[in-house]
C-alpha positions as CSV (number, residue, x, y, z in Angstrom):
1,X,153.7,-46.6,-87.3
2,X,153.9,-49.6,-85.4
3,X,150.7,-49.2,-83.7
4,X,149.0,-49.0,-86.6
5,X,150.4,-52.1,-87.8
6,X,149.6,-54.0,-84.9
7,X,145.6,-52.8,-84.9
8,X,145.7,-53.4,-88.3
9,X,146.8,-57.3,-87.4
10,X,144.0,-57.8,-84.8
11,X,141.6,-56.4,-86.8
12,X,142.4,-59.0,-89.6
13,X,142.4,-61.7,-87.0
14,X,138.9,-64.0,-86.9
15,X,136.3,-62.3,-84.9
16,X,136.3,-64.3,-81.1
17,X,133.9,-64.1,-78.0
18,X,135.7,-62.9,-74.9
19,X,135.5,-65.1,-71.9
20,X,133.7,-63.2,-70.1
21,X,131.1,-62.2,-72.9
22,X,131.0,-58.3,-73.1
23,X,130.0,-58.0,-76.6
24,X,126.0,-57.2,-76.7
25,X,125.5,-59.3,-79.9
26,X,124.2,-63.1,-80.3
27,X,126.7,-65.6,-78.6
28,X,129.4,-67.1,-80.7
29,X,131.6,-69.4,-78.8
30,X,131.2,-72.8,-76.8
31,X,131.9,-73.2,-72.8
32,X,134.7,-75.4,-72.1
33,X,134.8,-78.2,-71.5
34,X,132.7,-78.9,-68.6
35,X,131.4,-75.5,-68.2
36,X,128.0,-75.1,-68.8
37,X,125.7,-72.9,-66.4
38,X,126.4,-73.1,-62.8
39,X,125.6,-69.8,-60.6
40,X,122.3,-68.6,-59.9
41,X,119.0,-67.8,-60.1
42,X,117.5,-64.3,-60.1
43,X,115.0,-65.3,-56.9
44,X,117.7,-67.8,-55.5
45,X,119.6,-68.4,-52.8
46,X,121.5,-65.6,-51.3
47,X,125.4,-66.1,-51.5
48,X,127.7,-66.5,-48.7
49,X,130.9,-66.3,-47.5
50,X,133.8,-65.1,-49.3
51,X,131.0,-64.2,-52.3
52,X,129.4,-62.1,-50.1
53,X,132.8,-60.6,-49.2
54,X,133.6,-60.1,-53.6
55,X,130.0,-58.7,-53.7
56,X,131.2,-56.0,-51.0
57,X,133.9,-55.7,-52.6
58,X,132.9,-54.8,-55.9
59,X,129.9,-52.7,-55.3
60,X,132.4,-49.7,-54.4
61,X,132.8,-49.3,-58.0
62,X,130.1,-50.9,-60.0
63,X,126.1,-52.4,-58.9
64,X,126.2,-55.7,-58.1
65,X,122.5,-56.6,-56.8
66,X,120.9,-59.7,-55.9
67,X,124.1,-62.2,-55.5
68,X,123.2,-65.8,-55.6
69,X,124.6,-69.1,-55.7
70,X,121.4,-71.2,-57.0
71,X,121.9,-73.1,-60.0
72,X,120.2,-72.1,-63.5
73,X,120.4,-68.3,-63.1
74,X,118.9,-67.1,-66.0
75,X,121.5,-64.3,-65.6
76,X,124.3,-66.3,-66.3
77,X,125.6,-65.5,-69.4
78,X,125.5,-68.8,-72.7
79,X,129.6,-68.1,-73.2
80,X,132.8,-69.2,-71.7
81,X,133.2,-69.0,-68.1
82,X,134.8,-71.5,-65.0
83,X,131.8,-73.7,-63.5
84,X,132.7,-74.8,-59.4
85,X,135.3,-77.9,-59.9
86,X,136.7,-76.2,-62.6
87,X,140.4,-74.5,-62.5
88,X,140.6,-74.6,-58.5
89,X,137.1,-72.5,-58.5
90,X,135.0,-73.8,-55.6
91,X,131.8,-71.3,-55.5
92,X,130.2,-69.7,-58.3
93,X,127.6,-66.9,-58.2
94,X,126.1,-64.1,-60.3
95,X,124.4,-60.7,-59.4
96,X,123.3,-57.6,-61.7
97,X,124.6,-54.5,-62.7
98,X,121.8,-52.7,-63.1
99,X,123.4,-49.5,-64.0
100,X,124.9,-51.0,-67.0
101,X,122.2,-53.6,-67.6
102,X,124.3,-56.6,-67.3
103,X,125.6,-59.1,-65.1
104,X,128.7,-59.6,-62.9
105,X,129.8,-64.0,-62.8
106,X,131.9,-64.0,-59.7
107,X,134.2,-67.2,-58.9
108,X,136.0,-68.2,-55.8
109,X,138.9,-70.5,-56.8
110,X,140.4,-73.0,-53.6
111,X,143.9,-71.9,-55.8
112,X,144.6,-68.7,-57.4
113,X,147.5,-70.3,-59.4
114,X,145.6,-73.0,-60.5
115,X,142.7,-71.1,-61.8
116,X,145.5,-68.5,-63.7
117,X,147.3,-71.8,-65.1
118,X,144.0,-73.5,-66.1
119,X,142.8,-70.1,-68.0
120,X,146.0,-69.6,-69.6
121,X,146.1,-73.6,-70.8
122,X,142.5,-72.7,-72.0
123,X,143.8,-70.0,-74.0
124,X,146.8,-71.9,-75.3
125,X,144.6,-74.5,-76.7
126,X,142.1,-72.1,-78.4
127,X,144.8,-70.5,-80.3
128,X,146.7,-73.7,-80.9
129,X,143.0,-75.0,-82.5
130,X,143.0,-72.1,-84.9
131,X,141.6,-69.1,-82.9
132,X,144.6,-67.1,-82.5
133,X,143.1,-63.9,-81.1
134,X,141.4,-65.5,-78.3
135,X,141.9,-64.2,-75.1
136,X,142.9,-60.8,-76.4
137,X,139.5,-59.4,-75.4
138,X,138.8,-61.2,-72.4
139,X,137.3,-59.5,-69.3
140,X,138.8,-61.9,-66.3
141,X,139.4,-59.4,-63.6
142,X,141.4,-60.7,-60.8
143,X,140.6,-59.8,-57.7
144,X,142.4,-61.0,-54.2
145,X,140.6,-64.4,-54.1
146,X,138.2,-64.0,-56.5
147,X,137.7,-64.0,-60.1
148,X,134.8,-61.7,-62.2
149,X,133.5,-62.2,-65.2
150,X,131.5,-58.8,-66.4
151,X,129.1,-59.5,-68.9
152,X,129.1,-55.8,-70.3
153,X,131.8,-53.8,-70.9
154,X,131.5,-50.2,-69.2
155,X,131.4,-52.5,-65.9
156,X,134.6,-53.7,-66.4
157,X,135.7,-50.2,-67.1
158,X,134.7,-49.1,-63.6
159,X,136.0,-52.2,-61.8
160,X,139.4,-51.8,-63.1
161,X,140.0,-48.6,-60.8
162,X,139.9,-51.1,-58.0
163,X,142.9,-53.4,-57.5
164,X,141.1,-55.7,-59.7
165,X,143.2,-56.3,-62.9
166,X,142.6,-58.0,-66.1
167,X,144.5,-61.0,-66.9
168,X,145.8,-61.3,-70.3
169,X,147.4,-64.5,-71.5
170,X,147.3,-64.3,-75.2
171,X,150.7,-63.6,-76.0
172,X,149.5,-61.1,-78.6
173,X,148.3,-59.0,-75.6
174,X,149.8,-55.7,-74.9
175,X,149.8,-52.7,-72.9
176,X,149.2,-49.6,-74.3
177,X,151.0,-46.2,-72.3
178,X,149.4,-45.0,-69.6
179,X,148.2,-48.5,-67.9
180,X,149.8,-51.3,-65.4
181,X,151.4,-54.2,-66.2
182,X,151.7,-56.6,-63.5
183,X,152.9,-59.7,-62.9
184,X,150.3,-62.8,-62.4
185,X,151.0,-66.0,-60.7
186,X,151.7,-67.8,-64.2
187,X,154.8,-66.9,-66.2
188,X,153.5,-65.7,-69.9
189,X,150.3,-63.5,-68.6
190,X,150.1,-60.2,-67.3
191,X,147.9,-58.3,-65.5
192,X,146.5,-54.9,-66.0
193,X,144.1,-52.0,-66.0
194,X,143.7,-51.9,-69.6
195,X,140.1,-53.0,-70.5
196,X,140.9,-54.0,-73.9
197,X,138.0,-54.5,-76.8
198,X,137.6,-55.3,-80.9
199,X,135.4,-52.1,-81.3
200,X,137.9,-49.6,-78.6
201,X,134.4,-49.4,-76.4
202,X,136.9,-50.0,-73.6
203,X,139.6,-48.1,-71.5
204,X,141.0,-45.2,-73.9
205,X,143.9,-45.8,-76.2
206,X,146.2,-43.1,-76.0
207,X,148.5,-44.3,-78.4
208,X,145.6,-44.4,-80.9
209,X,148.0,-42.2,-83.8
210,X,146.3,-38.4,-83.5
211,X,148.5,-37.4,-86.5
212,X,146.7,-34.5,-88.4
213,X,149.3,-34.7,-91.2
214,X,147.4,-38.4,-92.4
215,X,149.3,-38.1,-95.5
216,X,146.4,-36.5,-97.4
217,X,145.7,-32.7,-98.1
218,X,145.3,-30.8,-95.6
219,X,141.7,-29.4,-94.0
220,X,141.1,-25.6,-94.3
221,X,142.9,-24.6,-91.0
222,X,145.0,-27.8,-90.8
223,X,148.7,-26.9,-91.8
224,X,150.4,-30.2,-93.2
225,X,153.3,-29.4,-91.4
226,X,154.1,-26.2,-88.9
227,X,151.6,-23.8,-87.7
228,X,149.0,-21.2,-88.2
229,X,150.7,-19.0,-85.9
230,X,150.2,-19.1,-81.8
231,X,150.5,-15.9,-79.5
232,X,153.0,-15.0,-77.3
233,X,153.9,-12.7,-74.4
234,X,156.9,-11.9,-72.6
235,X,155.5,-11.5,-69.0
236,X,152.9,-12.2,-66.6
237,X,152.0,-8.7,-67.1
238,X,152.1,-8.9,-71.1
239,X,150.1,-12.2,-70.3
240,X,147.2,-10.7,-68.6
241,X,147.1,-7.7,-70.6
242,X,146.2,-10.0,-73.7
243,X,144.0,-11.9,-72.6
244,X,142.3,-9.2,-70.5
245,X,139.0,-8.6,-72.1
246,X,138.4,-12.5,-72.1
247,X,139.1,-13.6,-68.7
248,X,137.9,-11.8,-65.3
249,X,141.4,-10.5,-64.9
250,X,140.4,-7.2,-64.1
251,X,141.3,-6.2,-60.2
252,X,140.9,-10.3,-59.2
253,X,144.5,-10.7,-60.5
254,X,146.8,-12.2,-57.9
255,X,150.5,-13.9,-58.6
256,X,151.1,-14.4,-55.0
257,X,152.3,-18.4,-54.4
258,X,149.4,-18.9,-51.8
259,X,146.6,-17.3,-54.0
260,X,147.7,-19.2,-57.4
261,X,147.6,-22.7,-55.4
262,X,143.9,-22.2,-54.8
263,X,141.4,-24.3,-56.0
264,X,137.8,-25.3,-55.9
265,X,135.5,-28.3,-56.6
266,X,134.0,-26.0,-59.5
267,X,137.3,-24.6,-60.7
268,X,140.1,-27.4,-60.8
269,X,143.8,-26.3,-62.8
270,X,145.6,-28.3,-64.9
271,X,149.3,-27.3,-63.1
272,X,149.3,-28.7,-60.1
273,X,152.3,-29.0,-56.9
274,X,155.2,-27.1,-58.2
275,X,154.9,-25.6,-61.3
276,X,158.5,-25.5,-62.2
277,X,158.5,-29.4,-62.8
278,X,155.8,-28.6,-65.3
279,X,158.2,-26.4,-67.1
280,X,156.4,-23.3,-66.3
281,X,158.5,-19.9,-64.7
282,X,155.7,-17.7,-64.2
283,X,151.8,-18.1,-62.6
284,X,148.8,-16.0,-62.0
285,X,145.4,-16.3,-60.9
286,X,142.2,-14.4,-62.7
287,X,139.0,-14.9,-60.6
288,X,137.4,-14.4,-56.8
289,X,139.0,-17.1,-54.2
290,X,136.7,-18.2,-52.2
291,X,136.4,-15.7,-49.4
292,X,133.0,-14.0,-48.7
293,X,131.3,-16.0,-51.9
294,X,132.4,-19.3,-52.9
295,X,135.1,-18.7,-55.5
296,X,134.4,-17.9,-59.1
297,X,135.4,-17.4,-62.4
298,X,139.1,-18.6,-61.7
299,X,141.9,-19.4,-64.4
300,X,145.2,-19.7,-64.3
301,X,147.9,-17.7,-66.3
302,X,151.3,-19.3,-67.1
303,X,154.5,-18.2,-69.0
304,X,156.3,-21.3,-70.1
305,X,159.8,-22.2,-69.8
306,X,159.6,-25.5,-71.4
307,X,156.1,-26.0,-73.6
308,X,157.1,-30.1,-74.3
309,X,157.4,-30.6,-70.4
310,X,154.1,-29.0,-70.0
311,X,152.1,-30.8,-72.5
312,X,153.8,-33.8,-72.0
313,X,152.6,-33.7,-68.1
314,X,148.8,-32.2,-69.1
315,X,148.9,-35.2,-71.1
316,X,149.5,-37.5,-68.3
317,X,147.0,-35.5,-66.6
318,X,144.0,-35.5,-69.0
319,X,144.9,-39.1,-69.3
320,X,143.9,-40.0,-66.0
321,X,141.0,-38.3,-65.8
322,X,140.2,-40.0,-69.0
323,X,141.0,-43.4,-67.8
324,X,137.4,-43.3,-65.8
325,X,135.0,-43.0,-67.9
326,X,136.5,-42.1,-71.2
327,X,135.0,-38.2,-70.4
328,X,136.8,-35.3,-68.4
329,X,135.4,-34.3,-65.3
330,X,133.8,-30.6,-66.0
331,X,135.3,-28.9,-63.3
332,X,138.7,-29.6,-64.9
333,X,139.9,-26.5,-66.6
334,X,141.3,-27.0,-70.1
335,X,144.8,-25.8,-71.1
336,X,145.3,-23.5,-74.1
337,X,148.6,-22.8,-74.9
338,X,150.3,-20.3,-77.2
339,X,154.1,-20.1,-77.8
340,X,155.3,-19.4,-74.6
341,X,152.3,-19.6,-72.6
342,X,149.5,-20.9,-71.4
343,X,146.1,-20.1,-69.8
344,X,143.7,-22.8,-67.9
345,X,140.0,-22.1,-67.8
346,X,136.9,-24.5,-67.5
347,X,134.9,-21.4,-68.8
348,X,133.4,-22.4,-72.5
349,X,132.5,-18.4,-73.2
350,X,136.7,-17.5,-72.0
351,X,138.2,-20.0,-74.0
352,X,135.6,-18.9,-77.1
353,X,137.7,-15.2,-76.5
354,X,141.0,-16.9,-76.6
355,X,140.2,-19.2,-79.7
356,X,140.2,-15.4,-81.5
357,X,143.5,-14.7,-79.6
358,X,145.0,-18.1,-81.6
359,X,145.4,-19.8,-78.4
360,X,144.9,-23.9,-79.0
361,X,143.8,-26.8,-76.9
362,X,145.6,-29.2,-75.8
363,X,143.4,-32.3,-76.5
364,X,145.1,-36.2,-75.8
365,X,141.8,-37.9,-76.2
366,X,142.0,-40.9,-78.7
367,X,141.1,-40.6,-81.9
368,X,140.1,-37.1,-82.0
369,X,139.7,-35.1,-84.8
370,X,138.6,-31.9,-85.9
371,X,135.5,-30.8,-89.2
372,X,136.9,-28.7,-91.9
373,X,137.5,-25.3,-90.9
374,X,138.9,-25.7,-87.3
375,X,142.3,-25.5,-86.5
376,X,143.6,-28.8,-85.8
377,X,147.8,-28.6,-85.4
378,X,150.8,-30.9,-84.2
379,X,151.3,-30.5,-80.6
380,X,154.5,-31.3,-79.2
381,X,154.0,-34.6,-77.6
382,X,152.8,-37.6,-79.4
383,X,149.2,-38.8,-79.3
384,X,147.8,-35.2,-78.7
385,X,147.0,-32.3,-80.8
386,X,146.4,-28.8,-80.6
387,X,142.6,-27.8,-81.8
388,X,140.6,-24.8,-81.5
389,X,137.5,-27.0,-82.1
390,X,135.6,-28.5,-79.0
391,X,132.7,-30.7,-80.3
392,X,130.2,-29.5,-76.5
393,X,131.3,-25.9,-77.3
394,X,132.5,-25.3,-80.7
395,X,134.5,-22.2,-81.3
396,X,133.4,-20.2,-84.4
């Protein structure tokens, strides 16, 4: 595939420093020219300004302690990163992220365009000297008049959800599905939410190939090509009756519109808005609304018009719930499908009964596999697979 031809190039290419640091090992490259140490120190000065204003700005979505300006911070990092006079950047400060254990460089430039031309010429002449995967692992986030430099790489993961984007101008660089692309101020970069790394420590891949048929012999429970077998049922009322003894169907079974749509902060669904755009044509709930009690034990029943459509939205789904922190949120109920239908449940013990019914789960998360013995199956969109193996709550 060509992904894997492409991953296989970078990986071949000489192992770099990213601007901005991020890697936790010993430090490998040299400042530019110029650029030595110039933020601040840990019991400093107190930053100003429009670095007070970045500071704000980013402690929505990461910790950024301490800010200051002073000179010979200790927390500034030994690697590549714009000193004030450099690239239009006028102030320069540093605070902590003491979540992640790391540091945050922040940099005001006078010019946006001038700092995005003089990174991009930076980059140019690193690969024209030899190092041509510079600047494909950088973590520049570009903010609305300020620049960040994260020195760790979960930080740069959380910043990204902001409007802060990371600016790529290796020509090497790509976008992977799922992500922005953006246009920058300089012709030949982009901009984007994809935190890119060597080791894939960063924002998920989801077109990471998930292909169980690798070309070698298949697992016990891992078809090299078709299926196992999946159930089926041709009604709402076939539905329920099949999976009655492993979902609290029973009287708190509802198909009214009004009823289905509901939803709590402990049971989200995977459908959501109008179900027919997800290719489904029927929809049930099992469970207690809230009413009396806050509601409980809901799932979702589905018949299925179109299973690609479905998956292929689920996927979208999962993957931006993924696109956080790499983890789905727990409340999010999983979708197991069959032939022609599906059930959604964030209940470990339900979806252990519907594992025995030969229900699978969707799964879209990167690089997933399963051990011998699970089922692990083609699903019908690309980069996901259909598993009954869950490595918190392992079906037997």
């Amino acid at each position: 595939m060509r992904i894997q031809r492409i991953l296989a190039t970078t990986a071949a290419l000489a192992c770099l420093t990213a601007l901005a640091g991020c890697k936790e090992g010993g430090d490998r490259s040299s400042p530019p020219a110029g650029a030595s140490a110039s933020a601040s120190s840990a019991g400093g000065a107190t930053a100003g300004g429009t670095l007070a204003a970045a500071q704000e700005q980013l402690r929505k979505f990461a910790s950024c302690e301490d800010l200051s300006s002073k000179p010979g911070d200790p927390r500034l990092p030994a690697r590549d990163f714009p000193k004030a006079g450099q690239w239009s950047v006028e102030e320069v400060a540093v605070c902590s992220d003491t979540s992640e254990t790391g540091a945050i460089v922040i940099a005001v430039p006078k010019d946006m365009k001038a700092f995005q031309e003089g990174y991009k010429q930076y980059v140019m002449d690193r690969m024209a000297a030899g190092d041509g995967a510079y600047g494909l692992f950088d973590q520049v986030l570009v903010g609305k008049g300020f620049v960040v430099f994260p020195t760790r790489t979960p930080t740069s993961v959380k910043l990204v959800r902001s409007d802060l984007r990371v600016l790529v101008c290796n020509p090497g660089g790509r976008v992977p599905e799922g992500y922005k692309r953006e246009k920058p101020l300089v012709e030949g970069c982009s901009l984007t939410d994809f935190v890119a790394t060597e080791d894939g420590s960063g924002s998920p891949n989801f077109e990471i190939p998930q292909n169980p048929d690798n070309g070698g012999e298949p697992k016990p429970g891992q078809p090299k090509s078709g299926s196992l077998g999946l159930p089926r049922a041709g009604s709402l009322p076939e539905l329920r009756k099949l999976v009655g003894n492993s979902l609290a169907c029973g009287k708190n079974y509802s198909t009214d519109p009004e009823t289905v749509a509901v939803s709590s902060i402990d049971y989200v669904p995977v459908v959501t808005g109008n179900a027919l755009d997800w290719g489904v044509t029927g929809r049930a709930l099992c469970g207690q609304p809230a009413g009396e009690r806050r509601a409980h034990d809901l799932s979702w029943l589905s018949t299925v018009g179109d299973m690609k459509r479905l998956q292929a939205k689920a996927k979208a789904a999962q993957q931006a719930d993924l696109k956080d922190d790499g983890r789905l949120k727990a409340t999010t109920s999983l979708l197991l499908v069959g032939e022609n239908i599906a059930v959604e449940t964030n209940s470990p013990s339900s979806r252990f009964g519907l594992y025995q019914l030969q229900f699978l789960y969707l799964n879209c998360t990167p690089g997933f596999t399963a051990p011998a013995g699970y089922r692990l199956e083609k699903a019908q969109v690309e980069g996901c697979v259909l598993t009954n193996y869950e490595p918190d709550h392992p079906a037997a």
